[in-house]
C-alpha positions, 0 to 999 in steps of 0.5 A, spaced: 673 481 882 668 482 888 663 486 887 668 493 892 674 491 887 671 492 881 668 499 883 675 501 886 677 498 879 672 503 877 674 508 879 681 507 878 680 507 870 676 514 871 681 517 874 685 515 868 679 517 863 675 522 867 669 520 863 668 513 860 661 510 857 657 504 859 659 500 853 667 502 855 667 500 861 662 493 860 669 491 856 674 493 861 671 490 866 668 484 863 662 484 866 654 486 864 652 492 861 646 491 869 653 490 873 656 496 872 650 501 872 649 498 878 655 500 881 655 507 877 648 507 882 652 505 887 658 509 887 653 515 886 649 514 891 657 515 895 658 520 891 664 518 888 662 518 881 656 521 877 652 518 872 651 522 865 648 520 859 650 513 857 656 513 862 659 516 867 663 521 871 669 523 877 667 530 880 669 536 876 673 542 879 670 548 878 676 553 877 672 560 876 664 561 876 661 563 869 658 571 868 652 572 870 649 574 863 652 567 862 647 564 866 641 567 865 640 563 858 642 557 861 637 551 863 632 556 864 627 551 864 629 547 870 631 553 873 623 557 872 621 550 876 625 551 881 623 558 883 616 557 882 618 550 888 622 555 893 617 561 892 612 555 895 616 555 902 615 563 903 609 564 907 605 571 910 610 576 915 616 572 913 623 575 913 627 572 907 634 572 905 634 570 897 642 569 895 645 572 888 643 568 883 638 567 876 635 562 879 633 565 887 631 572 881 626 568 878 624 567 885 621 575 886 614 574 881 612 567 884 613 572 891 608 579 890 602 575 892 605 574 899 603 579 905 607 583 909 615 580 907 621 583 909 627 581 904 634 581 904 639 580 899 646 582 897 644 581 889 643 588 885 639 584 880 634 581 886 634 590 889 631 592 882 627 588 881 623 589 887 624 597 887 617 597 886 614 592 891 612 597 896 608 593 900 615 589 902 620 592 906 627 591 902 634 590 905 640 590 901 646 587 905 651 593 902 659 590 902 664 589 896 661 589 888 662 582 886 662 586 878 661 579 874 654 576 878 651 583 880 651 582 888 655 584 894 661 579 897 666 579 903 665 581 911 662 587 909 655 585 907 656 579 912 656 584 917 649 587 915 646 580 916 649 578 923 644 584 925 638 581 922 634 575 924 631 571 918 626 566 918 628 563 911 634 563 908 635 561 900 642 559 897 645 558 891 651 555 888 655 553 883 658 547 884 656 542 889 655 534 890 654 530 897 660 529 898 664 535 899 657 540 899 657 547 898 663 550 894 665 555 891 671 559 887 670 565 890 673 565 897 670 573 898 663 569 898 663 563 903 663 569 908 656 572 906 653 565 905 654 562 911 653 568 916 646 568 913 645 561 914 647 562 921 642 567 922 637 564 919 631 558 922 631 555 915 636 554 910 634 551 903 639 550 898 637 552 890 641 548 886 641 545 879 642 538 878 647 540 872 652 542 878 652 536 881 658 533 881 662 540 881 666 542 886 670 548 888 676 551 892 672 554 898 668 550 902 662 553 904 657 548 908 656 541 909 649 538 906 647 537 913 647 543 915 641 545 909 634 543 912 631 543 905 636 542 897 630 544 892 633 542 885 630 539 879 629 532 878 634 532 873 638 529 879 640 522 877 636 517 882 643 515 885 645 522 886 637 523 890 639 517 894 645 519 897 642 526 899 636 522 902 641 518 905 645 523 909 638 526 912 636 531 908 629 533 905 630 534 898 625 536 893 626 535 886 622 541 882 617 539 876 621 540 869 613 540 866 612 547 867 604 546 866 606 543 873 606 547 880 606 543 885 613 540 886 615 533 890 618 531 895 623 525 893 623 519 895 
């Protein structure tokens, strides 16, 4: 077979298995174990499957979002990196959307140094933790109770956004990839992020590599549409090629919490 056959062949035992090994498919396909990472990083970097530890993978549908005590003690390390990477975007006198979410949370530390920022969030645990910080101006979008992940969803909090001009916007997701982009299970919330992409000069997406891959029901943006996707360099070298391909900056947040100071892929 041709090198596009075999990776279409690829794909149709995938289709069957979801998950096969390196060492399954050199048997399957009659070819060296080099000849089929090349076509995982091939397929990959595509983003029509996606490498795991000693095999790979299709996409995953994400049918629900796990809760928010769930998150807060998953990942935490990869997590801690990228915050301490996304607070290097804010500047002095900024307004800054932060989306709901542990990671864009564990941003608000990173963020006390910084003079005369005004934040908005729909995300109750990111209000308490800044109830005290009163050399900011805090804004809560207000809007329908999202009761698992401790934040306001739907056109009411969107709403509160459209009067509002912001310099930088960080969004979270549960599930994305550089094929289908920003998903998300929950239609109530594709509103409010997009409305505060919109209103915002610069969009950054925080998002960890262990999401990669998944995709839910509910589109909410396209890669292309981010000027910045901050994650951490767990993200497969075929996975960073793709994003780089579509021309996106990607940054990949140090692991080594000894390092502050995040790269730039590529």
């Amino acid at each position: 077979m041709i090198p596009d056959q075999r990776r279409e062949e690829l794909l149709r035992l995938l289709r069957e298995s979801t998950v096969l090994s390196v060492r399954e498919l050199t048997e399957q396909l009659g070819v060296s174990h080099m000849t089929v990472r090349r076509d995982i990083d091939v397929l990959e970097r595509a983003g029509r499957a996606y490498s795991v530890q000693g095999g790979v993978r299709l996409a995953s549908h994400l049918g629900a979002e796990p809760s928010r005590l769930d998150k807060e003690t998953v990942d935490i390390g990869h997590k801690r990196a990228m915050a301490r990477a996304a607070a290097e975007l804010v500047a002095d006198d900024m307004t800054v959307y932060l989306d709901a979410g542990t990671t864009i949370l564990s941003m608000v530390p990173h963020l006390m140094a910084r003079r005369r920022l005004t934040i908005v969030t729909n995300d109750f645990s990111t209000l308490d933790a800044l109830a005290d910080a009163e050399q900011f101006e805090v804004i809560h979008t207000g809007g329908l109770l999202d009761h698992r992940n401790r934040s306001s969803v739907g056109r009411l909090a969107a709403a509160t956004l459209r009067q509002l001009n912001v310099d930088i916007a960080f969004i979270s997701s549960s599930s994305w990839d550089a094929n289908r982009g920003v998903t998300t299970p929950h239609e109530a919330k594709v509103d409010v992020k997009r409305t505060a992409m919109e209103t915002s000069a610069s969009r950054v997406l925080v998002a960890g590599s262990v999401k990669y891959g998944l995709f839910a029901t509910h589109r909410v943006a396209d890669l292309r549409e981010f000027d910045t996707v901050l994650t951490d360099d767990g993200l497969p070298l075929g996975a960073a090629a793709g994003i780089k391909d579509r021309g996106v900056e990607l940054v990949l947040a140090p692991s080594d919490e000894t390092d502050v100071t995040p790269s730039l892929a590529g």
